[in-house]
C-alpha positions as a Python dict, from the first residue, in 0.01 Angstrom:
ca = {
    (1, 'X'): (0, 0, 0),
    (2, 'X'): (159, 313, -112),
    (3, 'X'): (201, 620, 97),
    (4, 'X'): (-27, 924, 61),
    (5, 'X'): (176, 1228, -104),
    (6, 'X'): (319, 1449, 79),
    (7, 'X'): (311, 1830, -27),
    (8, 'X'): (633, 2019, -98),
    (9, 'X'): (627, 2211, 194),
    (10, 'X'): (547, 1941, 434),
    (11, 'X'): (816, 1726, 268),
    (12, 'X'): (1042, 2059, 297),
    (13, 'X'): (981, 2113, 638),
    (14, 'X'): (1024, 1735, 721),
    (15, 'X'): (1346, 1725, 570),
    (16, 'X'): (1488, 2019, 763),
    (17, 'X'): (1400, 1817, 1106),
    (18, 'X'): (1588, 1571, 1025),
    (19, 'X'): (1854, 1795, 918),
    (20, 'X'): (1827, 1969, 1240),
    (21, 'X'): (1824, 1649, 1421),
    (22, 'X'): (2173, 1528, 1241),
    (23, 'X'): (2328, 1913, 1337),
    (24, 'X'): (2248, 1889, 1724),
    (25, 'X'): (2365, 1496, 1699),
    (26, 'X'): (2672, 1628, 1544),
    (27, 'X'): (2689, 1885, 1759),
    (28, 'X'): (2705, 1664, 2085),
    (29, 'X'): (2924, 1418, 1897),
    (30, 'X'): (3186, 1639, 1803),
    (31, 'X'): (3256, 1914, 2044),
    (32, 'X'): (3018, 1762, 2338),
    (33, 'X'): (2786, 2084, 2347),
    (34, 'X'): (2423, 1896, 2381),
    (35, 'X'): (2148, 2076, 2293),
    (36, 'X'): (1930, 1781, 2164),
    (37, 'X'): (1701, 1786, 2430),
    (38, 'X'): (1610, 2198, 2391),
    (39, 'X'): (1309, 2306, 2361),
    (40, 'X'): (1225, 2215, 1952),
    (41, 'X'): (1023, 2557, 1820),
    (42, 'X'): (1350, 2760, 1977),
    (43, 'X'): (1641, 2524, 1849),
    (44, 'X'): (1435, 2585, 1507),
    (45, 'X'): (1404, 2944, 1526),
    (46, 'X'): (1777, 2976, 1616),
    (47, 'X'): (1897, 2770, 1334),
    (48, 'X'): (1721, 2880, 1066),
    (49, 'X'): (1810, 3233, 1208),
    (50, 'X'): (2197, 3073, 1200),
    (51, 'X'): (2130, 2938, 834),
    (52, 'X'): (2008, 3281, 691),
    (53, 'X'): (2253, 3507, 868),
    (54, 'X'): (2545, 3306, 823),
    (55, 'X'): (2454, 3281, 414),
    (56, 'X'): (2394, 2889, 383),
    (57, 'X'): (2137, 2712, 135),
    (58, 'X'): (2049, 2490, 416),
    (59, 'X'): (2130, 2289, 770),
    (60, 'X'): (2311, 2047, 624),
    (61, 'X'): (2522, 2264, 481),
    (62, 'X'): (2566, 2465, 766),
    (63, 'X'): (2674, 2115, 970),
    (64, 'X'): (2930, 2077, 723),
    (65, 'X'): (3108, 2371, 774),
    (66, 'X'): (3055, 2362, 1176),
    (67, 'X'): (3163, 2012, 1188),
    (68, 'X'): (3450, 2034, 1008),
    (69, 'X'): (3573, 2396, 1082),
    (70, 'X'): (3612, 2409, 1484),
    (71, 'X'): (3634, 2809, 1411),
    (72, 'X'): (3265, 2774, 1328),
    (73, 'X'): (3151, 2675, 1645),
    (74, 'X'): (3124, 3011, 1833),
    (75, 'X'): (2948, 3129, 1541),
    (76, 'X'): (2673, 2891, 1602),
    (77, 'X'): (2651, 2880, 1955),
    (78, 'X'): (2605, 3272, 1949),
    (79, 'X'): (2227, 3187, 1753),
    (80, 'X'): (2220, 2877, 1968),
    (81, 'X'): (2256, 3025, 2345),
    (82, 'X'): (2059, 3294, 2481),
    (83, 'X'): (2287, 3653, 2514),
    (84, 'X'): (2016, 3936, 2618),
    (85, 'X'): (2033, 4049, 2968),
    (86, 'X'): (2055, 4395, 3177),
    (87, 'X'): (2204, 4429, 3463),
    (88, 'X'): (1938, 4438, 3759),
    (89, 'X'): (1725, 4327, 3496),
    (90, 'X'): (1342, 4243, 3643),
    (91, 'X'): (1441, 4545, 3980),
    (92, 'X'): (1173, 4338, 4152),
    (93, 'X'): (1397, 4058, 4186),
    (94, 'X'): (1670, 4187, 4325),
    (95, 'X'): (1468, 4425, 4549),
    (96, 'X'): (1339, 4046, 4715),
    (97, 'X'): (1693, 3929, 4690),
    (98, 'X'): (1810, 4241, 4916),
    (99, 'X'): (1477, 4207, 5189),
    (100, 'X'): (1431, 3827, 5189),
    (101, 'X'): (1765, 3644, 5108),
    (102, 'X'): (2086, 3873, 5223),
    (103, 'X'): (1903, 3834, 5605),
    (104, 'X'): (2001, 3452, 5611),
    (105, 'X'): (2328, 3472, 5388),
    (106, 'X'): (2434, 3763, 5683),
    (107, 'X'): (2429, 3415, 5902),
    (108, 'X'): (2728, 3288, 5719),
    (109, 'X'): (3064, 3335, 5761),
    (110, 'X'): (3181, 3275, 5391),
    (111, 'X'): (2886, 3220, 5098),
    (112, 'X'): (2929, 3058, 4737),
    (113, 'X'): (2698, 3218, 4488),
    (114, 'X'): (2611, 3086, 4129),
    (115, 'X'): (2478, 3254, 3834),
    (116, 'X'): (2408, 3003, 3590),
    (117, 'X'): (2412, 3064, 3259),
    (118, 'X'): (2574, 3412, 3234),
    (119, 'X'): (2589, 3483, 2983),
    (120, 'X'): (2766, 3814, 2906),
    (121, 'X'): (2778, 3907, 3257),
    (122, 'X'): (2515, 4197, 3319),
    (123, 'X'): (2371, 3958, 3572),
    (124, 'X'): (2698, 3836, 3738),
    (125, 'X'): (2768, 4263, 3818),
    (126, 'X'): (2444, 4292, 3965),
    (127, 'X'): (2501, 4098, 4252),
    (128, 'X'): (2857, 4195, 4251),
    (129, 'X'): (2758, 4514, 4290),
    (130, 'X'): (2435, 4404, 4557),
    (131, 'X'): (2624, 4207, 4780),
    (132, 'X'): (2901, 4478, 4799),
    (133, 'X'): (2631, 4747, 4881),
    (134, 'X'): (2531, 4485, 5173),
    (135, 'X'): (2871, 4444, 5310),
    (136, 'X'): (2908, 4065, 5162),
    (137, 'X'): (3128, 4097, 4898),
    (138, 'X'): (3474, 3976, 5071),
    (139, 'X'): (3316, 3664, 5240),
    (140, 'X'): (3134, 3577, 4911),
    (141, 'X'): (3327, 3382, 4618),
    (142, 'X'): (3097, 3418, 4268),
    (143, 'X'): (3054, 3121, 4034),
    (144, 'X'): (2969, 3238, 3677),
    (145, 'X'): (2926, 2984, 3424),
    (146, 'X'): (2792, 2941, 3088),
    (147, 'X'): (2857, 2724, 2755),
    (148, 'X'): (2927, 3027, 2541),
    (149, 'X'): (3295, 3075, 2552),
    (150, 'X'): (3246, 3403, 2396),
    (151, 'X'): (2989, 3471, 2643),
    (152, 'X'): (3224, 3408, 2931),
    (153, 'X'): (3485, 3617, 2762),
    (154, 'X'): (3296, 3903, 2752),
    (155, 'X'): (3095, 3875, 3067),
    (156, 'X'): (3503, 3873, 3224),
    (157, 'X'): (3615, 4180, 3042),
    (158, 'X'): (3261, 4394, 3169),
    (159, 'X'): (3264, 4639, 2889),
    (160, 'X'): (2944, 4738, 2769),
    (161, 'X'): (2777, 4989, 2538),
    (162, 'X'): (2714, 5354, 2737),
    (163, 'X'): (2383, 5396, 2609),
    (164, 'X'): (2293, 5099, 2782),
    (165, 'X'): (2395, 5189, 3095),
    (166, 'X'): (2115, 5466, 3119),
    (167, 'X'): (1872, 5145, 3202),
    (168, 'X'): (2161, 5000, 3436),
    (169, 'X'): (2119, 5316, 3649),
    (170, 'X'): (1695, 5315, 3672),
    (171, 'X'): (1683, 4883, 3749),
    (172, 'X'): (1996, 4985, 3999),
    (173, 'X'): (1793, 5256, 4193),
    (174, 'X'): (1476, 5073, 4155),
    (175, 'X'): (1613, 4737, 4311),
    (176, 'X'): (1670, 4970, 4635),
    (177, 'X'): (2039, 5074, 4587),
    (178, 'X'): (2246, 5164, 4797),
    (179, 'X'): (2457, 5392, 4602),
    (180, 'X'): (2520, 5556, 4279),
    (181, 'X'): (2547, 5286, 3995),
    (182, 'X'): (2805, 5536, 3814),
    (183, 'X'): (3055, 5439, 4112),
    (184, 'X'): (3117, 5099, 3970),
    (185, 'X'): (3219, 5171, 3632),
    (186, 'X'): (3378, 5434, 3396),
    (187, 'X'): (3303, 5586, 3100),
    (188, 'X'): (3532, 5642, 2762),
    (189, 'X'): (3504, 5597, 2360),
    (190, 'X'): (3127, 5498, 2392),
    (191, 'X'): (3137, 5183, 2650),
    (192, 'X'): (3142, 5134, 3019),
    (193, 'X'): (3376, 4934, 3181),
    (194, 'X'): (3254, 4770, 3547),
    (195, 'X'): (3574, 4794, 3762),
    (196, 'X'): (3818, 4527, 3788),
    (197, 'X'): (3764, 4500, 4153),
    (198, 'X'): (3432, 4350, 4129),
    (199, 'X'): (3589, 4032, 3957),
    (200, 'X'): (3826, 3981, 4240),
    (201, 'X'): (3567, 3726, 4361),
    (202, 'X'): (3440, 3592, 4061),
    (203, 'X'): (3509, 3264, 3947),
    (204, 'X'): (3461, 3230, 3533),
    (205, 'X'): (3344, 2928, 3411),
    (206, 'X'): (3207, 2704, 3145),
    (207, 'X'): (2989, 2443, 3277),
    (208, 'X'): (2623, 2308, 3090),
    (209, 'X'): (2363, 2265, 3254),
    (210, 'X'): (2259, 1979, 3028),
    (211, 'X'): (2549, 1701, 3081),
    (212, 'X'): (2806, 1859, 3352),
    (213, 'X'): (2744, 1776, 3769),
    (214, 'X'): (2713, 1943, 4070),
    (215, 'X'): (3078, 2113, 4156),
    (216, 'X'): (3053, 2296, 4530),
    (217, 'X'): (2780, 2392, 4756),
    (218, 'X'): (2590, 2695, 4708),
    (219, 'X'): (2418, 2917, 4951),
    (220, 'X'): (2238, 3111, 4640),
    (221, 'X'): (2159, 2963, 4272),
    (222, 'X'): (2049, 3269, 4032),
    (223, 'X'): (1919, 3056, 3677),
    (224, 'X'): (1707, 3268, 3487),
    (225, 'X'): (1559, 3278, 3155),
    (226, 'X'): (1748, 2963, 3118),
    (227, 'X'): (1526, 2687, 3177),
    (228, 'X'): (1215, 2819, 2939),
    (229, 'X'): (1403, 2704, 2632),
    (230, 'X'): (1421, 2335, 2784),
    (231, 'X'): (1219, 2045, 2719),
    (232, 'X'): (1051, 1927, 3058),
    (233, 'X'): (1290, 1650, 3054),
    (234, 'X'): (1600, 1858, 3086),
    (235, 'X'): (1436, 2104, 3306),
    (236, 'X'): (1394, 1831, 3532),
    (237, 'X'): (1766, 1781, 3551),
    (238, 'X'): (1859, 2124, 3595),
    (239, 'X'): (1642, 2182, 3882),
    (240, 'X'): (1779, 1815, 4007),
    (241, 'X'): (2156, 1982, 4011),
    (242, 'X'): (2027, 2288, 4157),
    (243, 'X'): (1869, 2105, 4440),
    (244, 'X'): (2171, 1880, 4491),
    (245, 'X'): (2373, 2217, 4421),
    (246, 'X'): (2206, 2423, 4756),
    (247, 'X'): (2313, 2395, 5112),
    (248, 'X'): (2061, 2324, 5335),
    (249, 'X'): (1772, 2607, 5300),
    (250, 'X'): (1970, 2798, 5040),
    (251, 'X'): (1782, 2992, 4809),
    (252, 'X'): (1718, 2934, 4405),
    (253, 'X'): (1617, 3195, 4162),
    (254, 'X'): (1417, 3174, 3870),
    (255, 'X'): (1322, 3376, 3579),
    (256, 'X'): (978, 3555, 3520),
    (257, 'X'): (813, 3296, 3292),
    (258, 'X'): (980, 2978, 3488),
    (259, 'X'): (837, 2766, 3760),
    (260, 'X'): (903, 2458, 3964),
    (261, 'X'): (532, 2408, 3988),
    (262, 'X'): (539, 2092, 3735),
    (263, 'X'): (912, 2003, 3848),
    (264, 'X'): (907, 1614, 3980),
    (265, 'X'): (1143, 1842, 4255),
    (266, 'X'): (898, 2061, 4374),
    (267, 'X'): (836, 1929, 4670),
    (268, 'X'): (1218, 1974, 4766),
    (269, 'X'): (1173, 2362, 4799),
    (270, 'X'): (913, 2625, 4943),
    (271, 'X'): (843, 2932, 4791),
    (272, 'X'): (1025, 3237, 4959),
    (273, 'X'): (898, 3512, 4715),
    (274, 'X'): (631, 3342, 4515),
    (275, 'X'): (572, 3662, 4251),
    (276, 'X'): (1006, 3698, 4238),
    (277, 'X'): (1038, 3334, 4153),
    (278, 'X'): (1287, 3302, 4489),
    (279, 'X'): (1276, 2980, 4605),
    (280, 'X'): (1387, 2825, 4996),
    (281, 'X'): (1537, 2419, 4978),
    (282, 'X'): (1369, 2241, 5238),
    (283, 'X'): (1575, 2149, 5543),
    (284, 'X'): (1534, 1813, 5488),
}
């Protein structure tokens, strides 16, 4: 019994899944970046996005060139990982960071903070810059990781556009600072430059959330906008390091859109700032 046709842009469309499919296989198989269990509509939007930008006829012959040209790679993993941030990005957040979290970290003599998936940094400076402002900074070491070499490389040199750094100041001031945001960096030839000081601390990374382990105890896990482009497999498994990740009651943040309502480890955390996404492990 023969098959029923297939139109030309189902057939099309089929073809690039598979095509797809063979890139992220590739992908893992070659340089050990694993991105085959992502969420499918975003991997697809990033690589035809990848395909068009980068001037190829198709995904397979973009996999060519990334397979067999290792200078390709950051190319492709700039489309492939997420790189849009602000620092004190979402004020709200950091405003419950400051009134409900830095009370119990005070308790500690020395603290171990991760931001996870960091992208280029604007996150990591934001609770540089918070913890300083609370008089934590020198008992604190920062963990800032990512898969995005490029990522981490620029998140370690903290140079950004000026004109960006007229929404720095506003989220700064609205997440209750402390200070003047203009203290932390200076100004020259169009970018701002967050002093070198406030990587004294800082650990730089690259670690995936997808295939790497737990690798010290935290007090503080800050993940966001990381786990919404996840399948709920893999989300699963992130939040499973996280959990394994926190000290007793240590605290995990979340992004806007992201939950651990459907987690199968919900019931390993309460919810310290329910609307903030700040969640409490559960002594136990």
């Amino acid at each position: 019994m023969s098959e029923e046709p297939v139109s030309g842009g189902l057939l099309s469309e089929r073809v690039e899944d598979i095509e797809i499919h063979l890139l992220l296989e590739g992908l893992y198989r070659r340089y050990h970046y694993d991105f085959r269990n992502y969420a499918q509509a975003s991997i697809k939007r990033r690589l035809r996005q990848a395909r068009e930008q980068l001037g190829y006829r198709s995904i397979s012959d973009l996999q060519h060139d990334v397979l067999h040209d290792p200078d390709m790679l950051p190319r492709l993993l700039s489309y492939l990982t997420v790189q849009v941030s602000e620092v004190f990005r979402d004020p709200s957040y950091f405003k419950a960071i400051r009134e409900k979290v830095i009370p119990h970290l005070r308790t500690y003599p020395s603290l171990r903070i991760w931001i996870a998936g960091c992208s280029t940094g604007e996150e990591l400076y934001s609770f540089v810059i918070l913890f300083r402002e609370e008089g934590l900074e020198q008992r604190t070491l920062f963990y800032a990781t990512d898969i995005n070499q490029d990522a981490l490389a620029k998140a370690e040199a903290g140079i950004y556009d000026l004109e960006r750094f007229k929404l720095f100041t506003e989220n700064h001031r609205k997440s209750g600072g402390k200070s003047s945001l203009s203290d932390y960096y200076t100004a020259a030839y169009g970018k701002g430059a967050f002093d070198k000081s406030l990587r004294n601390r800082v650990v730089f990374s690259d670690h995936s959330l997808v295939t790497d382990a737990v690798f010290a105890e935290m007090h503080l896990i800050s993940c966001r906008n990381v786990l919404i482009y996840f399948d709920r497999p893999l989300q699963d498994r992130a939040v499973g390091l996280f959990k394994d990740s926190l000290a007793r009651k240590g605290f995990l943040g979340l992004g806007s859109k992201e939950s651990l309502r459907f987690s199968e480890h919900a019931g390993s955390f309460s919810e310290l700032a329910p609307g903030d996404k700040i969640y409490q492990r559960l002594d136990r």
